[in-house]
C-alpha positions as CSV (number, residue, x, y, z in Angstrom):
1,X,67.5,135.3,0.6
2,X,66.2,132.8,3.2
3,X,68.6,130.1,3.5
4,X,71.4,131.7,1.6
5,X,74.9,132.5,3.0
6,X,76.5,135.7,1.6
7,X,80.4,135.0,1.1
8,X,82.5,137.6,0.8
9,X,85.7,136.8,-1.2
10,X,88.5,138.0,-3.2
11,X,91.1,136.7,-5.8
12,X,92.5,134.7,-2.6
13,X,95.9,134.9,-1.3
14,X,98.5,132.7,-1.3
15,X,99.9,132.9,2.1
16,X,103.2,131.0,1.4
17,X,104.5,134.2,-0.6
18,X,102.6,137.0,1.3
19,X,102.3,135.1,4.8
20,X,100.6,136.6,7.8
21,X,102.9,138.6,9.8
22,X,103.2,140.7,12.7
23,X,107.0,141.9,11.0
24,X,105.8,145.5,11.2
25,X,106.4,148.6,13.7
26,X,103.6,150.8,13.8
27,X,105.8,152.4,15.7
28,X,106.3,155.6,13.2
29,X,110.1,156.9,12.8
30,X,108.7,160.7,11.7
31,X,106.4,162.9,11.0
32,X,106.2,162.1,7.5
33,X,103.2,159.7,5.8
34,X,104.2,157.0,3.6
35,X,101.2,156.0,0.9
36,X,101.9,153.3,-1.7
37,X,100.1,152.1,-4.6
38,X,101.1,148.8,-6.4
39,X,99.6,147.7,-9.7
40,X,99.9,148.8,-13.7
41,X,100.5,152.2,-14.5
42,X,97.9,152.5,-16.9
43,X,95.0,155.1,-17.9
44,X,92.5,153.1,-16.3
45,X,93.8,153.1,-13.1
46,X,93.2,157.1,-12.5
47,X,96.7,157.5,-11.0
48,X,96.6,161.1,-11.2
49,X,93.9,162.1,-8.9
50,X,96.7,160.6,-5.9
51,X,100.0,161.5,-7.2
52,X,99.8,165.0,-6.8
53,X,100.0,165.6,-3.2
54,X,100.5,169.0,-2.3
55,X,101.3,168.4,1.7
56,X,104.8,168.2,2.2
57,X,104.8,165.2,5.0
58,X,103.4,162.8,2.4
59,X,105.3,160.4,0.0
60,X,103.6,158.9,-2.6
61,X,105.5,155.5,-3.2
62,X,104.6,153.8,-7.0
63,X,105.1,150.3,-7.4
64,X,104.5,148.7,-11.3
65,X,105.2,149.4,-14.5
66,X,102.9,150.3,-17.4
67,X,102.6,152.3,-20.8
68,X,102.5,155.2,-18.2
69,X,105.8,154.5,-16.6
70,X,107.9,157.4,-18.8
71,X,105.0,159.8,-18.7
72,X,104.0,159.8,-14.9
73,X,108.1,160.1,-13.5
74,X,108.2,163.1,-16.0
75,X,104.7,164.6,-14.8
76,X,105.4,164.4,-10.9
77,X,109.0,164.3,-10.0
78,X,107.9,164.3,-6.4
79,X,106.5,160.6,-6.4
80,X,109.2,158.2,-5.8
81,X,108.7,155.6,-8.6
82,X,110.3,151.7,-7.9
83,X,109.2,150.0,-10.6
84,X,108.1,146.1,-10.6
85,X,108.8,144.3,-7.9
86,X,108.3,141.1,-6.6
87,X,108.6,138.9,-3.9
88,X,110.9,140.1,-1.5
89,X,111.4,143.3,-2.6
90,X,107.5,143.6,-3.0
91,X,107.2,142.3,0.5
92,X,109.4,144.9,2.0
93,X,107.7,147.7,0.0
94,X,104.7,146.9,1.8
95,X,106.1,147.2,5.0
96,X,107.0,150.5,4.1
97,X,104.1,151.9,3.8
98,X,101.5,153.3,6.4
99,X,98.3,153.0,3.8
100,X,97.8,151.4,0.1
101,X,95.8,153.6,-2.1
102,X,94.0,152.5,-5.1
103,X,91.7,155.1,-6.8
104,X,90.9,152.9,-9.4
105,X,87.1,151.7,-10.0
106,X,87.6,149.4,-12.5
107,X,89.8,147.0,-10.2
108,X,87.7,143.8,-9.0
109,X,89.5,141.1,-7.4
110,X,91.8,142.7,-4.7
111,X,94.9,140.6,-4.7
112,X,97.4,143.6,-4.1
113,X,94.7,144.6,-1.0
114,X,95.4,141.1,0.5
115,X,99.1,141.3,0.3
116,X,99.4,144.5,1.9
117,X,97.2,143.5,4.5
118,X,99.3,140.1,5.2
119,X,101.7,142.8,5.6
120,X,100.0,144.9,7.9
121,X,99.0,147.7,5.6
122,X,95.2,149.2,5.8
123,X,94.1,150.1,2.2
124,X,91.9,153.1,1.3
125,X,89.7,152.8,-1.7
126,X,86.7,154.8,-3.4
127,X,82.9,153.6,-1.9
128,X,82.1,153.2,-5.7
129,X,84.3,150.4,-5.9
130,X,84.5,147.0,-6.1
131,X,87.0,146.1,-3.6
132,X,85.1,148.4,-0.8
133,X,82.8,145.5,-0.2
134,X,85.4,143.6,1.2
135,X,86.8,146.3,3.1
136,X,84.0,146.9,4.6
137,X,82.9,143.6,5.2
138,X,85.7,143.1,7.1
139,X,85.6,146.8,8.5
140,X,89.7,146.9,7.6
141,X,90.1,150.3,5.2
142,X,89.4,153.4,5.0
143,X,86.8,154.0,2.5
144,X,86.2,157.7,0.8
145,X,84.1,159.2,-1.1
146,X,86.5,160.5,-3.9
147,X,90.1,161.9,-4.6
148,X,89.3,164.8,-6.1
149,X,91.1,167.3,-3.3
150,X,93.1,166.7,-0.3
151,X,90.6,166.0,2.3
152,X,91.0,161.9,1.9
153,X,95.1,163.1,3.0
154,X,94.0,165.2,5.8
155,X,92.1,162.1,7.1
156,X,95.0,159.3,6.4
157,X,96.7,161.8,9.0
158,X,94.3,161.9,11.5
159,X,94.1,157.5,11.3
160,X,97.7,157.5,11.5
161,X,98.1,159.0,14.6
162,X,95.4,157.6,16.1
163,X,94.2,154.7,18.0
164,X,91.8,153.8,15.4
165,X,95.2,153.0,13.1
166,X,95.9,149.9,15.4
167,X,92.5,148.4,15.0
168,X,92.8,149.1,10.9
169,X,96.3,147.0,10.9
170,X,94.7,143.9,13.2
171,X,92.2,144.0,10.9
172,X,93.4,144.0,7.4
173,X,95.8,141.0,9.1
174,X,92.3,139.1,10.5
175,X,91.1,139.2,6.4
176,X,94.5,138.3,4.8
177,X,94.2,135.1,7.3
178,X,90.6,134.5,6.0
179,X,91.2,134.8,2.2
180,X,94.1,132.2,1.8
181,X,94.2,130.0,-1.0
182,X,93.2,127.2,1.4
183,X,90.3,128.3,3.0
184,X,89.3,129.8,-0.4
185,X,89.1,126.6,-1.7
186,X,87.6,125.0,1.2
187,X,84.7,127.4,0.7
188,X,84.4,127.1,-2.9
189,X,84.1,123.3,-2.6
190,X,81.9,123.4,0.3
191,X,79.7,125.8,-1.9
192,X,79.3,123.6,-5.1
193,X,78.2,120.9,-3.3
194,X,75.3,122.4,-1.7
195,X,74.4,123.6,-4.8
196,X,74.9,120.2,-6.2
197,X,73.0,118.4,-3.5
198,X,69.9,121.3,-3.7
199,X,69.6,121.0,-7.9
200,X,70.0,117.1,-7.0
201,X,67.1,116.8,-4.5
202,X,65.0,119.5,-6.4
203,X,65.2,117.1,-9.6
204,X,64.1,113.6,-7.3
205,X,61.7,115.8,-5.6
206,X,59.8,117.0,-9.6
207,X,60.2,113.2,-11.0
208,X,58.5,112.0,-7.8
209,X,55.8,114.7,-7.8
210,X,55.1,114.2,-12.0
């Protein structure tokens, strides 16, 4: 629309609990891939189409609880369940982790993207979802098609020992730094009052004019 600014945005981050950081090796310490999901463990969130991982150099790291706590630790022993955590302990999860995978496409606002990126972690989400909009936007995940077999794996591989895995991290840490709280708010305040000052002159404009 002529005039208009698209903003792309998120629930914003609060950088005084999930600051910006550069705390992270990319350095890695094996062979082994380290994915992580954080969030509820709940029907909705499809957590079965990326908990069993047949490749033996992946671990599948759950963070959360839900009313699917019990069932999924039963259902794939090889997942290494943590629980909730927060703060600290979150933080440090995060750091853990090469890649954040959410195969969820009911998820809308992102926050748990925004933390791992303050943390240096690239997240990789379905194109059908909301959050890929953001990732894209900011061109800081890895975006696939589906998780239906192990070809999104086979490609978290490949990044990971590439130079392209470098540029993801930088990235992800360039759009944590753009969706604080602050400059969220900054944005949302400069937005209402162009909107307030375009309905205002639009109104003067008709009484004039009638």
């Amino acid at each position: 629309m002529t005039g208009s600014q698209k903003i792309i945005t998120s629930q914003f981050l609060d950088t005084k609990r999930f600051p910006v950081t550069e705390g992270r090796t990319l350095v890695r310490q094996s062979n082994e891939l380290n994915i992580g999901y954080v969030g509820r463990l709940a029907v909705e969130k499809s957590l079965e189409q990326i908990l069993d991982i047949p490749n033996g150099k992946v671990k599948m790291h759950v963070v959360g609880d839900g009313p699917l706590f019990g069932p999924l630790i039963r259902r794939y022993p090889q997942a290494i369940f943590h629980g909730y955590k927060e703060g600290e302990e979150l933080r440090a999860l995060y750091k853990r982790f090469d890649f954040l995978v959410l195969p969820s496409v009911t998820d809308t606002l992102g926050l748990v993207v925004l933390e791992a990126a303050a943390c240096g972690v690239p997240s990789v989400v379905r194109q059908d979802s909301a959050i890929a909009d953001l990732l894209k936007a900011y061109e800081s995940g890895v975006i696939v098609e589906s998780f239906n077999n192990s070809d999104w794996i086979e490609r978290l591989l490949h990044i990971r020992s590439s130079s392209e895995y470098h540029r993801l991290v930088d990235k992800s840490r360039m759009m944590a730094e753009s969706q604080s709280v602050d400059i969220g708010a900054e944005r949302l305040i400069s937005t209402w009052l162009k909107m307030i000052h375009s309905k205002g002159h639009a109104t003067c404009h008709k009484r004039i004019s009638g």
